[in-house]
N, C-alpha and C positions, 0 to 999 in steps of 0.2 A: 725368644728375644723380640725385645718393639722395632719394626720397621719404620724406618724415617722416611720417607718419598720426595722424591722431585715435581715439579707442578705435573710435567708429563704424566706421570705415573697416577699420582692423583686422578685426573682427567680419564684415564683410561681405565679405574676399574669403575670410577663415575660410570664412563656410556658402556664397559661388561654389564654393570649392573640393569642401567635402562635399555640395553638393547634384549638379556633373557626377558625383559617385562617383568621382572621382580621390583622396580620402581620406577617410577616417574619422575624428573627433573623438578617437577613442580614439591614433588613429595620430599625428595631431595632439599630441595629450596625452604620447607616449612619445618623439615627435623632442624636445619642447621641452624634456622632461625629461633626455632624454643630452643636448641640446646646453647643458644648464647644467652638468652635469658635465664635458662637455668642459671647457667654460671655466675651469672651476674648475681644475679643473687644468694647463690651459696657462699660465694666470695665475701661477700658482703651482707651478712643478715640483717643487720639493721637497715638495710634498704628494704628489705621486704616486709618492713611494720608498719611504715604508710606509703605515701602516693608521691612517689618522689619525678624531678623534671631531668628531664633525657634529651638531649641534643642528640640527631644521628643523620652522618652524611654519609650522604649514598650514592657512587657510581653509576656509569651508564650500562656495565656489566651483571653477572649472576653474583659480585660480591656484592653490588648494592641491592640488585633481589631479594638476597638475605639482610638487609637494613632495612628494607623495608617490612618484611614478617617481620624483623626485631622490631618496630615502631609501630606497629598494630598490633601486637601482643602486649607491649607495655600498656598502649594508652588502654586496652582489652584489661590492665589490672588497675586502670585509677590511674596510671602513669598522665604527667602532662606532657606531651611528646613536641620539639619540632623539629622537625626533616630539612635538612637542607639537600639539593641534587645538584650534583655537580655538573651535570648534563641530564637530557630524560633516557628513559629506559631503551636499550639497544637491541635486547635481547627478546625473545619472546616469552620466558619463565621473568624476568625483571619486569615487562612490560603489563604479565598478569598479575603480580606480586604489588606492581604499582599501584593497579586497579583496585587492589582490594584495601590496602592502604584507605587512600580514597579522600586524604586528607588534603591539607595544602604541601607544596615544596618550593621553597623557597629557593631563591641562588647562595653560592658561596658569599658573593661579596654583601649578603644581609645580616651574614655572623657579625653577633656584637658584641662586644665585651660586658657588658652585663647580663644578659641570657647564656653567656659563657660563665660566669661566676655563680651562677644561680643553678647549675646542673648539675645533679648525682653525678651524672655519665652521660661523656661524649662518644657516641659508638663509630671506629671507623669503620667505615664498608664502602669505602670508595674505589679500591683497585685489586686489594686479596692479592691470591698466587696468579691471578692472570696477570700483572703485571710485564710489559712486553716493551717497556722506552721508559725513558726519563721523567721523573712528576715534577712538575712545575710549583715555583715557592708560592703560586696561590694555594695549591695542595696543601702539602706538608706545613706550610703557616698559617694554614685551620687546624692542623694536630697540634702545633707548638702552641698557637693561643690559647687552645683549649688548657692544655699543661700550667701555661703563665696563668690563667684563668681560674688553676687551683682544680679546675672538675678533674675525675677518676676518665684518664681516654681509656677505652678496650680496644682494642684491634679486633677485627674479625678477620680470621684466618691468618692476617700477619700484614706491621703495619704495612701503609700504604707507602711507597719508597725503598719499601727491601725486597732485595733477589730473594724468591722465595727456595731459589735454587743453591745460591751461595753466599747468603745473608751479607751483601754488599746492596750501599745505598746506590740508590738510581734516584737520585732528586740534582734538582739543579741550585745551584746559588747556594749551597748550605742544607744542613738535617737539624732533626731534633738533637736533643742535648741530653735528652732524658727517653728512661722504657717508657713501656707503656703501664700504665697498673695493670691490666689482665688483656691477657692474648688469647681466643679461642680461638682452636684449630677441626677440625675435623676428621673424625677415624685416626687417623696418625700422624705425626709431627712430621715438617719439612725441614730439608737442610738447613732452610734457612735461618729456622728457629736456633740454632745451634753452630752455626758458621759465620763467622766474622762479625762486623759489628752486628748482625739480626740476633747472635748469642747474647750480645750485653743488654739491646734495645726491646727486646720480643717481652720483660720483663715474666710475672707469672704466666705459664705455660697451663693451659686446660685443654684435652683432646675430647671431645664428642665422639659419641657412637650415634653415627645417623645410618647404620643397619648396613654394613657392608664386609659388612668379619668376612664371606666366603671370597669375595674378589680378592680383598689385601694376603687373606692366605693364601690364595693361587697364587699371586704376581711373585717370580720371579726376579732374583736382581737386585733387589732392595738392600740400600744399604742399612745397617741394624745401630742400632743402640748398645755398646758395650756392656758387658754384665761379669758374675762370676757365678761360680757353681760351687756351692759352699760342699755338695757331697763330692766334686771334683779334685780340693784343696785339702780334703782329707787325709793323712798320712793312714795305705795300709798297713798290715805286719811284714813283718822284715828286715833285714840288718843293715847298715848305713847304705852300705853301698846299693842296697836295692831302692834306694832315693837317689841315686845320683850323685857324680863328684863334679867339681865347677868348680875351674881354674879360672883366677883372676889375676889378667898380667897389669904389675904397675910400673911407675915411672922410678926415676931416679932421686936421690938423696933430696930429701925435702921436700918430694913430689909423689909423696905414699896415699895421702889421706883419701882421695877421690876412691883410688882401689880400692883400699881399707872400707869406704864405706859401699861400695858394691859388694865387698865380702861379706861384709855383716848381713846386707840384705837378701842375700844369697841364703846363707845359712838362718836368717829368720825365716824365709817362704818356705823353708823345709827341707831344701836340699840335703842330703846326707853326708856329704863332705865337702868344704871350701877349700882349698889351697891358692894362698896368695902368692907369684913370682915374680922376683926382683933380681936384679942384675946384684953383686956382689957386696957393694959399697952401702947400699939400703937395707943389707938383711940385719942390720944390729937394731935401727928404725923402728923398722916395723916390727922385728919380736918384742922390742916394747910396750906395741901395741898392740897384739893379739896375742885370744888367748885359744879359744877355740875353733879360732882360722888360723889351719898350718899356713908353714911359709918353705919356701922351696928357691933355690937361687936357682936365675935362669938369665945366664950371661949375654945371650943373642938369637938368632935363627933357630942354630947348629943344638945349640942347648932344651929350645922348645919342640924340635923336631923328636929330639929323641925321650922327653916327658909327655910331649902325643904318642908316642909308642905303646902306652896304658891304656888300655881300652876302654879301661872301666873310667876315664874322664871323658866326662857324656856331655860337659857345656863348657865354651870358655866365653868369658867376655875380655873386652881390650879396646882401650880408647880414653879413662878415667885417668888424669894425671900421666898417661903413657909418655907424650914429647913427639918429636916429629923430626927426628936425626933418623939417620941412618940404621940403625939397631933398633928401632921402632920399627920403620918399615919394613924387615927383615921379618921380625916378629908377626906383624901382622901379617906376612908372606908365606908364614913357613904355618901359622892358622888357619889359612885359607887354602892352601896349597899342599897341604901333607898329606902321605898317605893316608894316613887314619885322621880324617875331617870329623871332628866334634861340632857342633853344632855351634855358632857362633854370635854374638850379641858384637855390635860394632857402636862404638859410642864416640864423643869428643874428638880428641884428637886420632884416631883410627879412623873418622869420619874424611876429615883433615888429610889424612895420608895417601887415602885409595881415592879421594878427588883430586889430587894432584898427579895423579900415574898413571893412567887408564890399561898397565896390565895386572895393578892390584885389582880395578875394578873390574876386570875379565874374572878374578880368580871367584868371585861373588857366586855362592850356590845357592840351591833351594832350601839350605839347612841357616842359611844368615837372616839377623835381622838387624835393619838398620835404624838408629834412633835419633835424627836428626833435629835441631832445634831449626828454625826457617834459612837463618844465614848460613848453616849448615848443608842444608837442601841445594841455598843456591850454588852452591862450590863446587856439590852434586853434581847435580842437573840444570847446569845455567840456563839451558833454553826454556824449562818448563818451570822452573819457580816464578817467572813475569805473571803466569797465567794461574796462580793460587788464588789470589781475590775475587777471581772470575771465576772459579770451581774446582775448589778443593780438590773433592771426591773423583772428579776425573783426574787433574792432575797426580795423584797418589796413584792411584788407579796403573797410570801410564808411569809411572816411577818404577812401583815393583816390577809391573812388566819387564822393563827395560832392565832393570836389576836383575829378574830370574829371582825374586826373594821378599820377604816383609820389610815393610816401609813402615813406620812410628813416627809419624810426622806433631812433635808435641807443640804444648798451647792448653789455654782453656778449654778450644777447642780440637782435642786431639785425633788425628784420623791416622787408622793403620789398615792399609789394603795389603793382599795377597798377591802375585804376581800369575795368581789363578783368574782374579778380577774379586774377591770378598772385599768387602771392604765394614769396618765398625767406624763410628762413632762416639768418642769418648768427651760429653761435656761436662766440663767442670763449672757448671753456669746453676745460675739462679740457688734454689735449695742446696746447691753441691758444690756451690760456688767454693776454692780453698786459695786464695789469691796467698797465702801465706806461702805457696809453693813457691815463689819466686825468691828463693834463696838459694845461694850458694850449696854444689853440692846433691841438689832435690834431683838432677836426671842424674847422676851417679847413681842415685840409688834407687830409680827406676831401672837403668839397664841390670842392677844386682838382681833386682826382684824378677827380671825377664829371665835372665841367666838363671836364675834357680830354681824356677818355673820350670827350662824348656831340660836342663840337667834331669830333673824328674822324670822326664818321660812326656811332656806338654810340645807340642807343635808349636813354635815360632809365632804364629798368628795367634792362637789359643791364649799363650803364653802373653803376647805382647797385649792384648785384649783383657785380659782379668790384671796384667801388672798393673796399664793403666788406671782402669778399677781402684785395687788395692793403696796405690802411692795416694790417687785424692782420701780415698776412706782413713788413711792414717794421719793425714795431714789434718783432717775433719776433726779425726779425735783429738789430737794436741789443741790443735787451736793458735790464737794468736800468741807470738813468740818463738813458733816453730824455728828449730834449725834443723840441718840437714839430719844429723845426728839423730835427731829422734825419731824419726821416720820408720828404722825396722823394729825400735823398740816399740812401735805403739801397734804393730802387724797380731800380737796375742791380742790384742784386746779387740778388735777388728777382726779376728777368729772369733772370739768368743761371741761378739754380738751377731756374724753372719749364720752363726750353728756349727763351725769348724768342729 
């Protein structure tokens, strides 16, 4: 799996690497600089057929160090380069890097609108993951004008005004309004690139290998990149029930459909048996609606107590159209609370319920997982949803913890931590972008595909990690028009292309 890193982390297999003597800072400083050239031009090959002109502004840090190898490599191809420094070099790798430049640099306020029109690319490299305070709109409105200005901005490493840690702007007075054309990063993507607004703004994503695969594979901690295991999702031999059964409780007359489609998506990811339960009055409902998803009446607590008495139902979820009376929280009591604990997916209004009660949310084990949308979170965890814009990944982090369980914090950018400390990353950005998610329905039938996942035999995290996955890839295939509805129907065909 790709490790995403925090600037910290970064930093630290940086000076592992320069401290064995396996490299030099300087060296460092001259890979990350051709490997944004490279990109630059792979990105764009008809820039590499003649002598195109490059604006590049450069910090008093080792990000403008790297602008400057980027602006002696260019003009080193014909490029007509000019530099602008935001201050001069601070650093000692920036301050050789300067030297070797050897050109002129100019100040910020000598950007002109017409040497801004006239540029292939405008490279940032004025602040990177070191960013540590607020940028100032003389900053950031050198990137914006470049934009207005129609040239290609790159960022290097990531723009200049985003937490490289929790892709929140740090600019004053206003940001861009636009990505960037191309983002290079180095050895491995930061949060930032994929957390909050730095997921919409970081535009095309390119990671450089500037020679450090042995450190990134030691460190530790790292949060990952979501994925799936196509030999994982494999169904082996065996009779239903050695897939697992996964019960789906729903709501009351009129209030079927959200279940109904967890069940389906249940029984698309492969589970071996769905049964949908319904209080009395819905069972004529819903057998009009299924066909292959039984249905089972299950009047209250006292009724779901004694259908967990079955062993062999290995997943339930509950929260999809459920309600939030009395006979809800019962259900969800006697789910969490019964002898025989099946593994549990908590969605919607079951989210709704054990935030309101704090001894449902006692009954919370290491087999639940919870799928919250943000306003969900905060009903949660009031005191720690303030602090999402400011860091995700800890926040989740300190969720499950406190939970004892998986946290699925969705979004584009979706984060699900462990209550071990795991945590993935699941972004729906850029190439994978599936913004048609936002219908009606679309987490219903994520928590089905968790539930039918974890019914298998799949760990809760495992489970909630490849559902994510799976719900964009299906969304990808339909396309625009999606409604909920088609979601598990397009899971064959998204087997078929991953190798299932």
């Amino acid at each position: 799996m790709a490790k995403i890193l925090t600037s910290a982390q970064m930093r630290g297999i940086e000076a592992a690497a320069m401290a064995s003597g396996r490299v030099t800072g300087l060296e460092l400083m001259e890979r990350a600089g051709r490997g944004v050239v490279e990109a630059i031009l792979a990105h764009w090959p008809e820039l590499g057929a003649g002598h195109g002109k490059a604006i590049v502004l450069c910090g008093p840090g080792n990000n403008g160090g790297d602008g400057y190898v980027i602006a002696r490599l260019l003009r080193a191809r014909g490029w007509e380069v000019a530099l602008h420094a935001l201050a001069p070099a601070a650093t000692a790798d920036a301050a050789t890097m300067a030297q070797e430049w050897g050109g002129p640099a100019a100040g910020f306020e000598a950007l002109e609108w017409e040497a801004l029109r006239g540029a292939a690319v405008v490279v940032d490299a004025v602040f990177g993951t070191g960013l540590t305070r607020q940028v100032a709109p003389g900053v950031w409105g050198a990137l914006a004008m470049a934009q207005e200005a129609g040239a290609r901005l790159v960022a290097v490493d990531i723009l200049s005004g985003l937490d490289a840690d929790s892709g929140a702007v740090r600019a004053e007075g206003g940001y861009l309004d636009h990505p960037a054309a191309l983002t290079v990063t180095f050895q491995a993507a930061k949060l930032g690139h994929h957390l909050g607004a730095g997921g919409s703004l970081t535009g095309p994503l390119v990671v450089v290998d500037i020679g450090l695969d042995r450190e990134l594979a030691a460190l530790d901690g790292a949060v990952e990149a979501a994925e799936v295991s196509a030999e994982r999702l494999k169904k082996v031999e065996g009779h239903k029930y050695s897939h697992g059964h996964a019960l789906v409780l729903a709501g009351g007359v009129g209030r079927g459909g959200a279940a109904r489609l967890a069940a389906r998506a249940a029984l698309r990811v492969g589970a071996g048996l769905v049964t949908l339960g319904c209080e009395a009055g819905a069972v004529a409902e819903n057998a009009g609606r299924l066909d292959a998803v039984m249905l089972r009446e299950v009047a209250g607590a006292e009724a779901l107590a004694a259908v967990l008495q079955d062993a062999r139902i290995s997943a339930l979820v509950a929260g999809p159209g459920l309600g939030l009376g009395a006979r809800e929280a019962g259900l969800v009591a006697a789910a969490l609370g019964g002898a025989h604990r099946p593994a549990v997916v908590l969605d919607a209004d079951a989210l709704t319920l054990v935030a309101q009660d704090a001894t449902l949310f006692a009954l919370l084990h290491d087999r639940c997982v919870l799928t919250p949308h943000e306003g969900e979170f905060a009903r949660l965890f009031p005191d720690l949803a303030p602090r999402l814009g400011r860091g995700k990944v800890e926040v989740l982090r300190g969720a499950a913890k406190r939970a004892g369980c998986v946290v699925l914090l969705k979004g584009a950018d979706t984060v699900i931590a462990a209550a071990d400390g795991r945590c993935v990353v699941h972004a729906a950005l850029r190439e994978r972008a599936a913004p048609w998610l936002a219908t009606a329905g679309s987490g219903d039938v994520l928590a089905g595909i968790i539930c039918g996942l974890v019914a298998r035999g799949w760990s809760g995290f495992a489970a909630a990690e490849a559902a994510a996955f799976l719900h964009v890839e299906a969304a990808r295939e339909f396309g625009p028009g999606l409604i909920a509805e088609d979601l598990p129907e397009m899971l064959p065909a998204v087997f078929r292309r991953l190798g299932v």
